[in-house]
LOVOMI-592842 format. One record per residue: residue in one letter; residue number from 1; x, y, z of N, C-alpha, C in turn. Coordinates in pm, whole numbers. Layout:
BEGIN
REC residuo num   n_c1   n_c2   n_c3  ca_c1  ca_c2  ca_c3   c_c1   c_c2   c_c3
REC       A NUM      X      Y      Z      X      Y      Z      X      Y      Z
...
REM end
This chain:
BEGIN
REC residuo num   n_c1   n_c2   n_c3  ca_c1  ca_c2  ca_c3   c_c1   c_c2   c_c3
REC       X   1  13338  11634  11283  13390  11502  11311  13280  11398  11297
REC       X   2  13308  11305  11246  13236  11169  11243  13233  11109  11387
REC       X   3  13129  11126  11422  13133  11054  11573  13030  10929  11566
REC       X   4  13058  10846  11634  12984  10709  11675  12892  10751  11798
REC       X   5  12770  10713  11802  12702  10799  11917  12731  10703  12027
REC       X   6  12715  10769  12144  12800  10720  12272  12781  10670  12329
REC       X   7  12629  10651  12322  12512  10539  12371  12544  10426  12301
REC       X   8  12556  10407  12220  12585  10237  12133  12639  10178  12233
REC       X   9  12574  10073  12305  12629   9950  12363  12726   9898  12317
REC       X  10  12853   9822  12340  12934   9738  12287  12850   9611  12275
REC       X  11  12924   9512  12155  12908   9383  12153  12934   9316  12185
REC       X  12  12874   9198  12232  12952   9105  12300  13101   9051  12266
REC       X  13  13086   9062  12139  13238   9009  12056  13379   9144  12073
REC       X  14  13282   9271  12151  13418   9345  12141  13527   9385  12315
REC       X  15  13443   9255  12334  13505   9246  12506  13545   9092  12499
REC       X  16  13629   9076  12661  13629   8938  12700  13532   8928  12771
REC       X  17  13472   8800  12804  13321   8778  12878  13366   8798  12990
REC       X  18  13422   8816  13051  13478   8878  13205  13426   8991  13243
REC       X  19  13446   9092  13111  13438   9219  13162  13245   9242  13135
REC       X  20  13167   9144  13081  13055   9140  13129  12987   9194  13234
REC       X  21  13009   9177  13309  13010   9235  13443  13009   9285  13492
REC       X  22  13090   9422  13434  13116   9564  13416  12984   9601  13349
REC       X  23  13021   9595  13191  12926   9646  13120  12793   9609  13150
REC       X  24  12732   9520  13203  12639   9502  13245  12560   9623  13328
REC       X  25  12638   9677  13413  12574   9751  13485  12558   9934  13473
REC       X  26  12643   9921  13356  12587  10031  13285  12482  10080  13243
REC       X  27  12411  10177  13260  12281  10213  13236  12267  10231  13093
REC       X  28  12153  10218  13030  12155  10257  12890  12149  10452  12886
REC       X  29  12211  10530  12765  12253  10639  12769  12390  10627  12740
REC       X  30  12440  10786  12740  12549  10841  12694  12656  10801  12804
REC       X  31  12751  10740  12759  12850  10693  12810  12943  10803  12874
REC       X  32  12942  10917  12812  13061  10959  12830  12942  11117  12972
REC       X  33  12867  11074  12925  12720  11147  12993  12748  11066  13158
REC       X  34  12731  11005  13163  12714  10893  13253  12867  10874  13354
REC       X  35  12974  10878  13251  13141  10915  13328  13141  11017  13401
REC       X  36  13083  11144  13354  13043  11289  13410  12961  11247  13518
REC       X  37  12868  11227  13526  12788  11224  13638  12819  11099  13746
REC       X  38  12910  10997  13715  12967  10910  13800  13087  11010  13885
REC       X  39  13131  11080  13832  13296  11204  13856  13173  11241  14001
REC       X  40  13109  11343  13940  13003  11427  14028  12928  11295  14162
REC       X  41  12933  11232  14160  12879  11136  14248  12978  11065  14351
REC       X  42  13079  11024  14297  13190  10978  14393  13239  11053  14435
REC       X  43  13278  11137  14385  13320  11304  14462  13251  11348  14577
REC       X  44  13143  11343  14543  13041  11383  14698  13029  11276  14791
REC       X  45  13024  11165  14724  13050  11041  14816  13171  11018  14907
REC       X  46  13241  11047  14806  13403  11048  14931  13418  11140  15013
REC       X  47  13382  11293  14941  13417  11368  15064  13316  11369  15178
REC       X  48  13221  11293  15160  13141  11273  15263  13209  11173  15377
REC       X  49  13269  11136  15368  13290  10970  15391  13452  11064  15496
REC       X  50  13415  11027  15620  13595  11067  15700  13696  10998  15722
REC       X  51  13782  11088  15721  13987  11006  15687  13932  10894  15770
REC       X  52  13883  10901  15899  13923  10747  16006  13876  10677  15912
REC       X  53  13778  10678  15821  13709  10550  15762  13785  10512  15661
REC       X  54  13901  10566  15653  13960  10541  15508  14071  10393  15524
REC       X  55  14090  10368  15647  14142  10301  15654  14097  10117  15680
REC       X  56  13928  10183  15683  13873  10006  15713  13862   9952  15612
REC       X  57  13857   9802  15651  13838   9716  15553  13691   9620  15624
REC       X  58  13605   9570  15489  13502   9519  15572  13507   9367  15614
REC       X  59  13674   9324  15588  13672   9148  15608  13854   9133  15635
REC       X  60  13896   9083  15709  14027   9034  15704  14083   8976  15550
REC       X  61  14204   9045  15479  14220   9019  15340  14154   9129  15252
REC       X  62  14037   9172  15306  13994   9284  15189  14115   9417  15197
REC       X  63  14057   9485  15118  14123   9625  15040  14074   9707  15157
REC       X  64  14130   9800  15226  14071   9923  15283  13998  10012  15169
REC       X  65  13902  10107  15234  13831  10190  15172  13961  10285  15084
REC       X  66  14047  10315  15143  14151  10376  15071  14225  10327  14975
REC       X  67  14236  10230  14962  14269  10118  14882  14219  10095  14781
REC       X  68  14056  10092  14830  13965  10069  14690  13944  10231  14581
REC       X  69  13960  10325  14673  13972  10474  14577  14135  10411  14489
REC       X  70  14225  10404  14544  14335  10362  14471  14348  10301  14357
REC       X  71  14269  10157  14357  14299  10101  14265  14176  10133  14149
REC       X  72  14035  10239  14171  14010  10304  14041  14079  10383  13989
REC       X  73  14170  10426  14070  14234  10525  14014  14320  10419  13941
REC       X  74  14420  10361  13956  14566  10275  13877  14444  10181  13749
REC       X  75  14326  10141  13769  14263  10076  13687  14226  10217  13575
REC       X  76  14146  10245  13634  14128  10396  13520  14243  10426  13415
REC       X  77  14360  10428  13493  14509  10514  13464  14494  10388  13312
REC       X  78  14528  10244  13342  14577  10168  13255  14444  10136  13171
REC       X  79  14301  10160  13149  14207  10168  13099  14237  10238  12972
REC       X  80  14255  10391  13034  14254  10526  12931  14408  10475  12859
REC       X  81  14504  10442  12891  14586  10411  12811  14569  10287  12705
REC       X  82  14481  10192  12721  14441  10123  12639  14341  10208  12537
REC       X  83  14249  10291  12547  14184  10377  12491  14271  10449  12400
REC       X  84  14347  10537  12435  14454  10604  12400  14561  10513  12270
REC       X  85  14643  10388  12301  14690  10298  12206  14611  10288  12096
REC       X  86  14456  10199  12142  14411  10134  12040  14308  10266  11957
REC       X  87  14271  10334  12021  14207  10464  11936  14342  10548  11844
REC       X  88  14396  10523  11871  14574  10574  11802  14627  10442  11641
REC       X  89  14526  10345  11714  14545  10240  11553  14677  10138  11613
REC       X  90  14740  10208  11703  14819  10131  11788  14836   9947  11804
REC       X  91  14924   9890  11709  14852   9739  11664  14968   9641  11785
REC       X  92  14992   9718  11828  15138   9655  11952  14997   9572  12081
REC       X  93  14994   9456  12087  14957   9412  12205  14974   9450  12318
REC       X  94  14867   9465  12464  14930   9570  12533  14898   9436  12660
REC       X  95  14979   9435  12705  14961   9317  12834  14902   9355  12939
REC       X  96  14842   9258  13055  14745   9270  13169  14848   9374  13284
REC       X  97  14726   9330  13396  14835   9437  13508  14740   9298  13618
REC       X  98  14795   9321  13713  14807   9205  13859  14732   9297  13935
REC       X  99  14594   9356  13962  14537   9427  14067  14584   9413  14196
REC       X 100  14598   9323  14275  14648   9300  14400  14783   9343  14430
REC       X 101  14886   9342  14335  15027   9359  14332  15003   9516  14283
REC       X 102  14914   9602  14211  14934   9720  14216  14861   9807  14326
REC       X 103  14783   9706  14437  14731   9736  14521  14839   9781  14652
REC       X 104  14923   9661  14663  14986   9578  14746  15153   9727  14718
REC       X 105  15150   9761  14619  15263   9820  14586  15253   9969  14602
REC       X 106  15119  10033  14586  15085  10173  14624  15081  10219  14721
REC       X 107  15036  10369  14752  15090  10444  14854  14937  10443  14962
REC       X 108  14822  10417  14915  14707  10426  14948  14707  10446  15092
REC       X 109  14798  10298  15178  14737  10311  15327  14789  10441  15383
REC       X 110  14910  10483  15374  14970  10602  15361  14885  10770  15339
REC       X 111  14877  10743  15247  14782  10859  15179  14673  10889  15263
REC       X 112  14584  11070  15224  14510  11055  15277  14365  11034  15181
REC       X 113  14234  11017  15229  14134  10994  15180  14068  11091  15087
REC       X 114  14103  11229  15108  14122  11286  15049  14177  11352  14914
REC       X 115  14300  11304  14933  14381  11286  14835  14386  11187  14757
REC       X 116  14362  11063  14796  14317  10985  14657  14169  11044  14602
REC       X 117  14066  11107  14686  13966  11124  14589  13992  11237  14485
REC       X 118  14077  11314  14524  14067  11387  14432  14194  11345  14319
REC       X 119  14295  11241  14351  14347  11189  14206  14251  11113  14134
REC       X 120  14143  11054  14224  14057  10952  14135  13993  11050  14010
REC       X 121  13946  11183  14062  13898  11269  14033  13945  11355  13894
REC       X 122  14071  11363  13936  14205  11374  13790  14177  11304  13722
REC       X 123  14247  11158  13755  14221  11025  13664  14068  11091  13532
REC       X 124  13974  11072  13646  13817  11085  13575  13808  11202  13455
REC       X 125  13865  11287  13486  13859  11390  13427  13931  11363  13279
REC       X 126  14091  11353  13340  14146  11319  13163  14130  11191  13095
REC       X 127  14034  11077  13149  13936  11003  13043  13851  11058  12984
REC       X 128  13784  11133  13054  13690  11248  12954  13709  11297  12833
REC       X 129  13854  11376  12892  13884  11446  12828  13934  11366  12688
REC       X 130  14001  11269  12722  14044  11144  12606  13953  11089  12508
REC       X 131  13826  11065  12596  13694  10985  12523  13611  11088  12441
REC       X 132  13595  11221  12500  13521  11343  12417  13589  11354  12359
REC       X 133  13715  11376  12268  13809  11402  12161  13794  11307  12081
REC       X 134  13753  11180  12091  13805  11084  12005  13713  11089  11878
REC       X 135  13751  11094  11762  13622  11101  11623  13596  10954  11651
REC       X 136  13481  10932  11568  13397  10872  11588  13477  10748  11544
REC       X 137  13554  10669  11425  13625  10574  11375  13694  10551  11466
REC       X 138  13766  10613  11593  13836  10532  11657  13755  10458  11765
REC       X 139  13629  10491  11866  13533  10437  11915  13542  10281  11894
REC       X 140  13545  10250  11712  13514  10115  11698  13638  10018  11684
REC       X 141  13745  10139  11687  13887  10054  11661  13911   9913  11786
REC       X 142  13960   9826  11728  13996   9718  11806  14129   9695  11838
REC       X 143  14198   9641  11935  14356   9636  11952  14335   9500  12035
REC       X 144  14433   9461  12109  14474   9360  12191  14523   9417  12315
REC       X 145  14433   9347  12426  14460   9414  12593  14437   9269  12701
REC       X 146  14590   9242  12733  14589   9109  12824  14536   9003  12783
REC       X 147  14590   8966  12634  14514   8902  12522  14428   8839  12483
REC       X 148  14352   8948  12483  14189   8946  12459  14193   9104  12364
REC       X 149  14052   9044  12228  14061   9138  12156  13926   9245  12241
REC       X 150  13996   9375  12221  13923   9479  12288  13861   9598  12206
REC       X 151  13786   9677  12189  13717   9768  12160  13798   9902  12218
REC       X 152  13787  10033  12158  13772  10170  12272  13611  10175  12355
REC       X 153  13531  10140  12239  13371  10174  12301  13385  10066  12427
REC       X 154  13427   9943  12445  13367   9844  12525  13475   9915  12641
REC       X 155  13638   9934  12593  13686  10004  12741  13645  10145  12769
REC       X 156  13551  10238  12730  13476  10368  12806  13328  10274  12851
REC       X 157  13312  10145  12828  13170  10080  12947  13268  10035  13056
REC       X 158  13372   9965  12997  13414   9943  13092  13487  10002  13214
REC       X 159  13533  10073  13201  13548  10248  13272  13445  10252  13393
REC       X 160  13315  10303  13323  13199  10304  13387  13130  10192  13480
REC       X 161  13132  10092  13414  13092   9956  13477  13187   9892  13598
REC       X 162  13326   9948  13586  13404   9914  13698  13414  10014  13802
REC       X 163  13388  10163  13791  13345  10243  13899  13233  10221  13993
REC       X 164  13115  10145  13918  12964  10174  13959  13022  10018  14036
REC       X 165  13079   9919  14021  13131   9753  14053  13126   9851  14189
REC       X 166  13283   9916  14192  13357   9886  14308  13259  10033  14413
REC       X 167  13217  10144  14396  13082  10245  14467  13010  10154  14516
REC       X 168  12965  10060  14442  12818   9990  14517  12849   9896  14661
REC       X 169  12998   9840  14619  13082   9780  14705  13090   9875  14840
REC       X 170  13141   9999  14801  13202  10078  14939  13056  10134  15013
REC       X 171  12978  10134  14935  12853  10217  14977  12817  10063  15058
REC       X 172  12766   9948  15052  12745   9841  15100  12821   9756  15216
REC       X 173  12927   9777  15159  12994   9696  15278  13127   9778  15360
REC       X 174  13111   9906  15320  13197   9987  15416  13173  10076  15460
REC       X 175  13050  10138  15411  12995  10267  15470  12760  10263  15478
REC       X 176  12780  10111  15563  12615  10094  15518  12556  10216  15594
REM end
């Protein structure tokens, strides 16, 4: 297979400047290197972390800790399906999603802490599994996502860059 190596940074032109932010905090290295060892890290992080705590939040209005495993998971979910479309050549525009309203609509407070880590954990896994398959030509394919033109390479940083966002968050302001 023709592969694009996995380290290649995206360009600025193959994101919206929003998701800057994300990619920013990606380390330089193998992307899909780096998804693996983010899996292996939140994993030990959560199950470290007990059910009572799953339910705080660190501000009136914020997300509970359970909440925030949730919505990597529903962000991940609609990530890899943008991956999936536009690595597929897929030329159908694919529209945004409302974070708060898929926050606001899930089972999270419900659930236990547990159990979302290990769907987050699923989730993680069959992006992997999605992003290690892909030959190398689709990496650079471009599509349309909440209309803005998008990359596959810039959504597997962005993947990464929005896990390491919202970890640094829970490690900081919910579990100092």
């Amino acid at each position: 297979m023709n592969r694009v190596p996995t380290s290649c940074r995206p360009g600025a032109d193959e994101y919206a400047a929003y998701y800057e932010k994300y990619i920013a905090l990606v380390p330089d290295g193998d992307v899909l290197s780096i998804l693996q060892t983010q899996l292996d890290s939140s994993q030990a992080f959560l199950r470290s972390t007990t059910e009572d705590r799953g339910n705080f939040a660190y501000a009136p209005g914020k997300w509970t800790l359970k909440e925030v495993v949730g919505h990597l998971s529903d962000t991940e979910r609609i990530f890899g399906y943008r991956v999936l479309r536009i690595s597929r050549n897929d030329p159908t525009p694919i529209e945004g999603f409302e974070q708060d309203d898929y926050v606001r609509s899930g089972p999270f407070r419900n659930s236990k802490l547990a159990s979302l880590a290990e769907d987050f954990a699923a989730v993680r896994r069959s992006t992997l599994s999605l992003l290690g398959n892909l030959p190398g030509e689709s990496w650079l394919r471009r599509g349309t996502a909440n209309k803005n033109e998008v990359s596959v390479r810039s959504l597997a940083y962005m993947i990464a860059g929005h896990e390491l966002h919202h970890m640094a968050i829970l490690r900081d302001k919910y579990l100092p």
